[in-house]
N, C-alpha and C positions, 0 to 999 in steps of 0.2 A: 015798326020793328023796334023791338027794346035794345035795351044796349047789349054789351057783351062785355064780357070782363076777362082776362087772360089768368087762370090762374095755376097755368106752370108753374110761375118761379113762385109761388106762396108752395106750392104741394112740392116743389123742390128741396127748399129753403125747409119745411116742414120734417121733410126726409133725411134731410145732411143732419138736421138737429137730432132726432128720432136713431139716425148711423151714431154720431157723435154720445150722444146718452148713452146708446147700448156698447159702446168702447170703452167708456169710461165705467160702466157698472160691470163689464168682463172685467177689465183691470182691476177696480177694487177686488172684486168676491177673487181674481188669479190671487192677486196683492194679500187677502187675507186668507185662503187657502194656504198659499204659500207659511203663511206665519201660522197657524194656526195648524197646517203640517208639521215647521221646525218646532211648534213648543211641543204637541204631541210626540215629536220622535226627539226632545230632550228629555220629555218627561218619562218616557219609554225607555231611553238611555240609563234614567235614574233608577227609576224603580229596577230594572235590570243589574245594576251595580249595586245595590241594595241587595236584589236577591244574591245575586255572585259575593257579596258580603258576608251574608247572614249564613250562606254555603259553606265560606272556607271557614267561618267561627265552627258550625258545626262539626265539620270534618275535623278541625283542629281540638275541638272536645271531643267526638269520637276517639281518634287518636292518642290523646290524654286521657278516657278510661280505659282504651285496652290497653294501652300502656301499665295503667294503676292495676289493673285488672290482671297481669300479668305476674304487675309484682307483687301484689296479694297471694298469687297462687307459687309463687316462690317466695315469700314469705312462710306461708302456712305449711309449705313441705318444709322450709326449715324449720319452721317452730313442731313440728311435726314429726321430725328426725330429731330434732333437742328432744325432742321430749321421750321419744324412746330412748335417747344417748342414757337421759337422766335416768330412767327406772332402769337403764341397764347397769347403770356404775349403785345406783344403790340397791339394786339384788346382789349384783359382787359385792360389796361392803358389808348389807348383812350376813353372805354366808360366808365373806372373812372372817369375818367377827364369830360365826358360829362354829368355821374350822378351826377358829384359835380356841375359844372356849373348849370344843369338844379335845385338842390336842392336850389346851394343859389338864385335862380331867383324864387323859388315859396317861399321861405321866406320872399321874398317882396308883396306876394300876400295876405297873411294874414291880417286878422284887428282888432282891439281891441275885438271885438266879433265873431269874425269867426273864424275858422282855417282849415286845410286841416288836415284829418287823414288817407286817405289812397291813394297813387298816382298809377297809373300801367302803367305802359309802356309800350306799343307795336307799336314795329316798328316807323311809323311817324305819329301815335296817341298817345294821353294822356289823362287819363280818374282820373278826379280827386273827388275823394268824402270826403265831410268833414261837416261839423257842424256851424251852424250860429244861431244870435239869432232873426235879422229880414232878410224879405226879403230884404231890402236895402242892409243891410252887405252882402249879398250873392250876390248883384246886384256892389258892388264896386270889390266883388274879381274877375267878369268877366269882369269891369272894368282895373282893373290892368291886366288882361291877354290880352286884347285888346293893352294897351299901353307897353305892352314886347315885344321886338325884336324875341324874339325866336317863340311864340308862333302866329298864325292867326286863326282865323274862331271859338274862344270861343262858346261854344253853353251849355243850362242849361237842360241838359236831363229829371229829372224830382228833384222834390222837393217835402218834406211832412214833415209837426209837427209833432211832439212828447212831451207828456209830459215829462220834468225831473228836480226833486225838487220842486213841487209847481210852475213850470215856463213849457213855448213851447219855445222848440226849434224847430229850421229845419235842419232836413238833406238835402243833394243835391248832388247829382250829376252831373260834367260838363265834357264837352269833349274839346277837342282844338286838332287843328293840328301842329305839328311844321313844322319848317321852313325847305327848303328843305338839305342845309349844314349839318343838325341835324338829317335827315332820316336815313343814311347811318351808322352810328353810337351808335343806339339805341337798343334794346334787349327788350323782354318781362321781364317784373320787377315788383314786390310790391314794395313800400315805406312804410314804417311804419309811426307811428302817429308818436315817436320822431324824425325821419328821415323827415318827412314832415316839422314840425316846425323847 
């Protein structure tokens, strides 16, 4: 009979080592899991604060063009309301300037017995009615509208006496065209009797 050898405690001993290995290589891969989770969810952390960064820049530039974007467009309605203010104060200035021209030129149409008391303006007509004391005097003030530059094509719409104080007078009414420089410039207007003289 050959011998016999007992070899429990070698396949025991074999086993505990074999247990003991495979505890120790959980541990590690738990051990670098573990670490290799925390730097994943640092680095998850980061680039997430990064984006939530890179978010509120954006947002905060959003914010700042509508904001500019706003005041662009209040801006431009004001520059936009200046800028009709402006062409409206200089259409009134040129036909200031054309209402003074055309006044001191019908001051020269008057005559020791005539006067103009009421002018209207429209457009590139002018419609003048005033008070004379013959016809002659009413015949020189269409006289003087003939020899004015500004004025062409005087015409005596209609004329009528009237008593006033013991005296006739005439009213009349005349038309004229102006010139065409002075068409572009002109506006519906009364003149007044002090305004006319």
């Amino acid at each position: 009979m050959g011998m016999q050898f007992n070899l429990l405690p070698w396949r025991e001993a074999k086993r505990q080592e074999k247990v003991k290995r495979n505890k120790v290589i959980l541990i590690v891969f738990s051990l670098l899991g573990f670490v290799l989770g925390g730097i994943n969810w640092w680095w998850e952390k980061m680039v997430l604060s990064d984006y939530q960064a890179a978010l509120s820049m954006l947002e905060q530039a959003n914010e700042d063009i509508s904001s500019q974007c706003h005041q662009k467009e209040q801006l431009d309605k004001l520059k936009s309301q200046l800028q009709q203010q402006m062409t409206t104060v200089q259409s009134l200035q040129v036909k200031q300037l054309v209402s003074l021209y055309l006044l001191e030129s019908l001051k020269q149409v008057n005559t020791e017995y005539s006067y103009l008391s009421k002018v209207s303006l429209d457009g590139g007509k002018i419609v003048l009615r005033g008070l004379g004391k013959t016809d002659k005097d009413i015949a020189q003030i269409i006289e003087k509208l003939q020899k004015n530059p500004l004025y062409q094509k005087p015409h005596l719409l209609h004329i009528t006496a009237q008593p006033y104080l013991d005296k006739i007078i005439r009213q009349f009414t005349i038309t004229a065209s102006l010139k065409t420089a002075f068409k572009n410039h002109t506006q519906s207007s009364i003149l007044t009797d002090k305004e006319a003289r």
